[in-house]
C-alpha positions in Angstrom: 0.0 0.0 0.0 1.2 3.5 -1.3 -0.4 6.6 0.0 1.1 10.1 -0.8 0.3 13.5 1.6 0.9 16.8 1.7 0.6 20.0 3.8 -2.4 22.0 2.0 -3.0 24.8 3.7 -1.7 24.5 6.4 -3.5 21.2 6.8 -2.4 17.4 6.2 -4.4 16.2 3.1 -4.0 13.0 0.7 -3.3 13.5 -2.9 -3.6 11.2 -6.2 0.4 11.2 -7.1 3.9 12.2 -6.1 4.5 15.9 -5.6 7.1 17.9 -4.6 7.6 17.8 -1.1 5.3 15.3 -0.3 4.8 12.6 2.1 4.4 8.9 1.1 3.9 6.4 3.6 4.2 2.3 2.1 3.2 -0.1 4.1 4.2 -3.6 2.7 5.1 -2.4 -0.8 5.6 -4.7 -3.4 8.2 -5.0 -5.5 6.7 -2.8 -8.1 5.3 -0.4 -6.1 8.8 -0.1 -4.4 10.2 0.3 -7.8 8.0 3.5 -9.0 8.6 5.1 -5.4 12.6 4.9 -6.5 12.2 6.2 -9.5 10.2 9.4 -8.7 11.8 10.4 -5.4 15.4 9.5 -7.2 16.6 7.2 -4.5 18.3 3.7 -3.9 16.1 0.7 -4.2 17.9 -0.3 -0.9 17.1 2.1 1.2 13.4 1.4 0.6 13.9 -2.0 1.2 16.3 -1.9 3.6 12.8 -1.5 7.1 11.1 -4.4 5.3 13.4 -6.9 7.1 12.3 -7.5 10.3 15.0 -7.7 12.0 16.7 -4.6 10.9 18.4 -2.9 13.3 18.3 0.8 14.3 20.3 3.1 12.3 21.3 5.7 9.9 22.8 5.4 6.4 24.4 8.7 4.4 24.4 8.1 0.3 24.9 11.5 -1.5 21.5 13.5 -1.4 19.9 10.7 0.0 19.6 9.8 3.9 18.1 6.5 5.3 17.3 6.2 9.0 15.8 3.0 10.7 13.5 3.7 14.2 11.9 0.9 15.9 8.1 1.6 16.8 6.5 0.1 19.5 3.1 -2.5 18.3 0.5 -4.6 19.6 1.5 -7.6 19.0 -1.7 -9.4 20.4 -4.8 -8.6 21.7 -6.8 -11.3 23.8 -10.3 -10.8 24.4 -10.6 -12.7 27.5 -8.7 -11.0 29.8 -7.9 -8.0 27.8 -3.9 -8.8 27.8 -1.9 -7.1 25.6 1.5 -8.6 24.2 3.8 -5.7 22.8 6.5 -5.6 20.5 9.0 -3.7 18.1 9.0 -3.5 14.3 11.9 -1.1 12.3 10.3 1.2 10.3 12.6 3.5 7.6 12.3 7.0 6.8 14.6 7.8 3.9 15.0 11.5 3.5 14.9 12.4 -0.7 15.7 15.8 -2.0 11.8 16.6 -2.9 9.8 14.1 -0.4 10.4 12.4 2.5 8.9 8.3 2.5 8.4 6.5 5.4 8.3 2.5 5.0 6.9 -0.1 8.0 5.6 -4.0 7.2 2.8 -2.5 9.3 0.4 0.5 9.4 1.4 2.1 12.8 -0.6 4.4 15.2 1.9 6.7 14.4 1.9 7.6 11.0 -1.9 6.9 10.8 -2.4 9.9 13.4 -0.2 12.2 11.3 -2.2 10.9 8.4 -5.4 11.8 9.7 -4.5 15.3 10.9 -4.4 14.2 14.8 -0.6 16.0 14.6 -0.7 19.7 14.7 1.8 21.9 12.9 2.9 19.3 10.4 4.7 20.5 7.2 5.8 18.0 4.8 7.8 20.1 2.9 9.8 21.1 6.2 11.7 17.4 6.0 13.6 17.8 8.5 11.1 19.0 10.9 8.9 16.8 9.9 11.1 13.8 10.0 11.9 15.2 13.9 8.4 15.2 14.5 7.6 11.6 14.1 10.6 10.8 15.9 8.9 12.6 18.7 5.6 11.1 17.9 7.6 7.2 18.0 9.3 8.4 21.5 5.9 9.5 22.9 4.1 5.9 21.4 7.0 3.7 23.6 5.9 5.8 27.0 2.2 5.5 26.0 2.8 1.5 25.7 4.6 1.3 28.8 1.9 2.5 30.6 0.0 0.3 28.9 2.3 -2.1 30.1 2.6 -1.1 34.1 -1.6 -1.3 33.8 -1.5 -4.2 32.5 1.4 -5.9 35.6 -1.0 -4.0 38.1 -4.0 -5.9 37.3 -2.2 -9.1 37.6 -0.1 -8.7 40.6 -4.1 -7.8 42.1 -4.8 -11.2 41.3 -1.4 -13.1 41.7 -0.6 -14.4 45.1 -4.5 -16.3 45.6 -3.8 -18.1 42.4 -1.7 -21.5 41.8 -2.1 -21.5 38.2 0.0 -21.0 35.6 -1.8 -18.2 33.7 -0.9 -15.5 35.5 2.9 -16.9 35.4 2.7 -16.7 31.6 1.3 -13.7 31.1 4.0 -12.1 33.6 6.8 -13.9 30.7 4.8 -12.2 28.3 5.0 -8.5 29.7 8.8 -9.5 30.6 9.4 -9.9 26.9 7.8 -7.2 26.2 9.8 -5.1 28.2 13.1 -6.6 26.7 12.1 -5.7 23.3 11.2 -2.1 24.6 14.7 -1.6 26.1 16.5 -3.0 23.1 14.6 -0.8 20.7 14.5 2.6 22.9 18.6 2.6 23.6 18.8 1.7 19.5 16.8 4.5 18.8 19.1 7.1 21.4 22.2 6.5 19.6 20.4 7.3 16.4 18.4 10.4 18.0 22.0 11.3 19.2 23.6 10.6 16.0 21.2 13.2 14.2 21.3 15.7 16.8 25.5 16.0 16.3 24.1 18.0 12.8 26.1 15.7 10.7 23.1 13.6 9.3 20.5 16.5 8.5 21.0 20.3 8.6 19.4 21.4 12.0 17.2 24.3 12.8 17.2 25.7 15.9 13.0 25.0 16.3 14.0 21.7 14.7 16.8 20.9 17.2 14.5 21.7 20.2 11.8 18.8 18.6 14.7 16.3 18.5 16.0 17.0 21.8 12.2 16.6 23.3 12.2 13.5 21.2 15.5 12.5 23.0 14.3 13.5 26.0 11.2 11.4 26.2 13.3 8.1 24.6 15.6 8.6 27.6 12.4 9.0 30.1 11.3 5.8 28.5 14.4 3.3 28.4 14.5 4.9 32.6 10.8 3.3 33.0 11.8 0.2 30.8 14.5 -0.4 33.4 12.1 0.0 36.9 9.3 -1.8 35.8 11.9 -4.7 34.6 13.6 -4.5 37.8 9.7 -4.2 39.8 8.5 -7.4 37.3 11.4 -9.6 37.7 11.2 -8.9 41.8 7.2 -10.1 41.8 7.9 -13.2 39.1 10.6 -14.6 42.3 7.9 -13.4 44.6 5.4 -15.1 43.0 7.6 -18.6 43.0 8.1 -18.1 46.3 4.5 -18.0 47.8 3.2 -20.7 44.9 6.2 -22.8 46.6 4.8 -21.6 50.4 1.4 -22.9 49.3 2.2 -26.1 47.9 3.9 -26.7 51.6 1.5 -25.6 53.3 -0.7 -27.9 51.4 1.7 -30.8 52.0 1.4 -30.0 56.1 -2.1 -30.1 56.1 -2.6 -33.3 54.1 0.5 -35.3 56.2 -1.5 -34.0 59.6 -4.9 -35.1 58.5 -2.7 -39.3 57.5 -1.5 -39.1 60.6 -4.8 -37.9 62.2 -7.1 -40.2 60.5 -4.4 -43.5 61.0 -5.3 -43.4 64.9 -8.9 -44.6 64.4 -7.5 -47.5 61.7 -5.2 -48.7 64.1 -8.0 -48.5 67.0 -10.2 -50.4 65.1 -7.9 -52.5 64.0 -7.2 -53.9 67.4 -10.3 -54.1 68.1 -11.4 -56.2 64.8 -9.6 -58.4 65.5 -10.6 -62.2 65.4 -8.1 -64.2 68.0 -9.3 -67.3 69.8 -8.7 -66.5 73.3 -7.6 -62.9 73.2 -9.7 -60.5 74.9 -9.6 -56.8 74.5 -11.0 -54.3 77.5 -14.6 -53.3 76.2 -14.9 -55.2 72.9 -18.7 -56.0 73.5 -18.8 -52.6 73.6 -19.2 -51.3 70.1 -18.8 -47.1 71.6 -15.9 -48.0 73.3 -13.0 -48.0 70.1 -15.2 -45.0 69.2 -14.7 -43.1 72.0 -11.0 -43.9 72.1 -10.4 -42.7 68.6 -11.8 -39.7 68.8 -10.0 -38.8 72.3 -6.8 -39.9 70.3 -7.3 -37.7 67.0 -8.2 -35.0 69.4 -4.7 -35.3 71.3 -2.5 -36.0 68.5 -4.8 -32.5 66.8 -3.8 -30.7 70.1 0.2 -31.9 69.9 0.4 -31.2 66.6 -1.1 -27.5 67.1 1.2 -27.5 70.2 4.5 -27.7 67.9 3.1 -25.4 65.4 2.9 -28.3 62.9 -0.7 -27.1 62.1 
């Protein structure tokens, strides 16, 4: 998918084509589509390609007229409906910085772009690349602090329900928010060094309204890789808590099933003296059938009362 903006006075709007000093936004071009882009904006097939690999790293390429830089944006990864969990992720996306238009390319339509797209972004100027490029590097920084919000809402609602529960659900969806978390942190200090590498004025010629954008941008990235940090640090603390009191349950479990044996073995042994069948052997109060019954029960009751005695129960 192509899609080509521009700033029409003084407002965001969509056009049919490429124009000069346009915005094109491709998400999941093909090939051919990739191809024409090349051609009109007059840059490397390469650097178009270069976000649609997953696993592209953070970074910024210098070729002549033509400048490539690679951000990773935060995404939802997976929704679930049951319980409302939310698994997050990273995903490069390229911005690739033409001498008449600036193109951004994701394998994904983001949040971000698709705000700036529908006019949610004020003050947006597509023929102002650089500023504009800044601005959606402060509108990527301000996504990662939104989502790790979403992410510390998300840990509070399960640590509400974490230590009354011996199941594993809650476990895995901790792992999940942990991962999450490690992505964040990868991506955000990739993302500084590149923030840091633009704001050094050797990538793009800086402004001094444009340089205050970045640094906010910077600013907020920093903020976030801070709060990736704590609520790792918080989140790995409550995952060994959480082992600990499934592991204190499970024993007290344990107790309170090897009290109740050695309880309810007094009556067996009780009755079993007293059923038994010997020619000649006689037990005190055998025709009496109350009698074992009353000697059981006085027995659980004293072993009970020992037991609570040595704080075994």
């Amino acid at each position: 998918m192509v899609e080509f903006y521009k700033t029409i006075d003084g407002s965001i709007a969509e056009v049919a084509s490429f124009t000069e000093g346009c915005w094109v936004n491709m998400v999941r071009p093909s090939s051919d589509e990739i191809d024409e882009i090349a051609r009109a904006a007059h840059v490397e097939e390469e650097f178009v390609r270069a976000a649609l690999d997953p696993e592209e790293s953070s970074r910024v390429d210098i070729e002549e007229d033509q400048i490539l830089m690679i951000v990773d944006v935060p995404m939802v990864e997976k929704n679930s409906v049951e319980d409302g969990q939310q698994m997050f992720s990273t995903l490069p996306m390229g911005i690739v910085v033409a001498e008449n238009a600036v193109i951004t390319v994701c394998l994904e339509d983001t949040v971000i772009l698709r705000s700036i797209a529908e006019g949610a972004v004020k003050g947006v100027h597509t023929a102002m690349r650089t500023r504009f490029v800044f601005q959606i590097l402060l509108r990527v920084a301000g996504r990662f602090l939104k989502n790790l919000r979403m992410i510390e809402r998300d840990f509070t609602k399960i640590e509400k329900r974490l230590y009354d529960s011996l199941k594993n659900e809650e476990l895995i969806q901790l792992l999940g928010l942990s991962k999450s978390l490690v992505y964040f942190s990868a991506s955000l200090k990739g993302n500084e060094v590149t923030m840091e590498k633009v704001l050094r004025g050797r990538v793009l010629k800086l402004y001094e309204d444009d340089r205050d954008i970045l640094e906010d941008a910077l600013i907020e990235i920093r903020q976030a890789i801070e709060m990736a940090g704590i609520y790792s640090s918080i989140l790995s603390g409550t995952m060994d808590a959480y082992a600990s009191v499934v592991s204190n349950n499970l024993n007290i479990i344990m107790k309170v099933l090897t009290v109740l044996t050695i309880i309810m073995t007094i009556p067996n042994i009780v009755f079993g003296f007293y059923g038994m069948n010997i020619e000649g052997a006689a037990i005190p109060g055998d025709v009496f059938w109350w009698i074992p019954l009353i000697i059981s029960m006085v027995a659980c009751v004293g072993a009970w009362y020992l037991l609570k005695k040595k704080n075994l129960y």
